[in-house]
N, C-alpha and C positions, 0 to 999 in steps of 0.2 A: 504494500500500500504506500502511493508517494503521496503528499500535499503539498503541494510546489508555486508557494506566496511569491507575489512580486509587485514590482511598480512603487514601492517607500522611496524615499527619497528625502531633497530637503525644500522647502515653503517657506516664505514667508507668512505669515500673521494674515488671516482673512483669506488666502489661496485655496487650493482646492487638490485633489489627490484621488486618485483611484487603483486601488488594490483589486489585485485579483491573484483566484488561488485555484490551477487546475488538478484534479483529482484522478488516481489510477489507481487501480488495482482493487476496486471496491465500485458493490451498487450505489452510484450515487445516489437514484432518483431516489434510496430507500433511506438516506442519513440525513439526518438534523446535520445542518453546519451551521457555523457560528463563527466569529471574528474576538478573539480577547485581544489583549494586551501586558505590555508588559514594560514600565520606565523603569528608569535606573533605582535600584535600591528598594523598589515596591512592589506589591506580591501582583503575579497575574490577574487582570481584572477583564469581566466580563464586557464583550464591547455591542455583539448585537448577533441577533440568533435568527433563521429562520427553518420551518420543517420543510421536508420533502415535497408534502403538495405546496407548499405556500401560504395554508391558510392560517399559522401563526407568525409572528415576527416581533420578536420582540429586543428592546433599545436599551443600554444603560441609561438613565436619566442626565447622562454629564454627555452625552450626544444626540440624545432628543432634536430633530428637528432640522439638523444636523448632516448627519450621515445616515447613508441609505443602503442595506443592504437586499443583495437580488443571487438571483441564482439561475444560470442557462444549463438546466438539464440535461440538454442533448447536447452539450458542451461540456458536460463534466465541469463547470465553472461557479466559481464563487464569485463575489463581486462585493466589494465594500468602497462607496460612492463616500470622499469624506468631504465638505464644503465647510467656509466660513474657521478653517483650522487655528487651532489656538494653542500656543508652547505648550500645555498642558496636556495636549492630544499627542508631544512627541514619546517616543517609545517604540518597541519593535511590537509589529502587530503578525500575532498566528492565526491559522485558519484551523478548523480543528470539524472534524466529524462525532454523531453518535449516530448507532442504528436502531436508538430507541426514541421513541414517541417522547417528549420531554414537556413535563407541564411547565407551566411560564418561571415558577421560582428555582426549577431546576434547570434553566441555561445559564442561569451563572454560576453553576460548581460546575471548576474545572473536571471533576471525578467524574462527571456525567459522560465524559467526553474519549471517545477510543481510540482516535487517530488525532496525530499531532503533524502541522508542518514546520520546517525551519524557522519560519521570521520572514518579515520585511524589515525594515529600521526606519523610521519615519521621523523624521526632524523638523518642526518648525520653529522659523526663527522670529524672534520680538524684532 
């Protein structure tokens, strides 16, 4: 199983970024993915989840509104849309699989989660 994140980079303050993470070696269409993160010195935190059909999705409250994630099926593709970026958003960001149904307070334990990918590193600057 790969999960092979990409597109971080470095922004300025209010810029915009688009991460994406393609998936092998697994059914996608049947995995919850999800986007965490992870800054210097601070425990991985949950960034935004959505299920297999689509019909959950759910946001940290600190990118509400924010950042969008999507998901192209037949692309084996994750997609984490981030706008209006703020130093606070830098950190390397993982894409992460489950093959289970996840109700909404279980996307943010990392435990929920079976496949892990490398990192993007995403820097924005003040």
């Amino acid at each position: 199983v790969q999960l092979q994140a990409s597109g971080g980079g470095l922004v300025q303050a209010g810029g915009s970024l688009r991460l994406s993470c393609i998936v092998s070696g697994l059914s996608f269409s049947r995995h919850t993915m999800a986007w965490f993160r992870q800054a210097p010195g601070k425990e991985r935190a949950f960034v935004a989840g959505r299920t297999w059909s689509g019909n959950k999705t759910v946001y940290a409250d600190s990118v509400k509104g924010r950042f969008t994630i999507s998901r192209d099926n037949a692309k084996n593709t994750v997609y984490l849309q981030m706008n209006s970026l703020e130093p606070e958003d830098t950190a390397v960001y993982y894409c992460t699989a489950s093959p289970t149904s996840l109700g909404t307070s279980s996307f943010y334990l990392p435990r929920n989660y079976r496949y892990w990918g490398r990192g993007t590193l995403v820097t924005v600057s003040s």
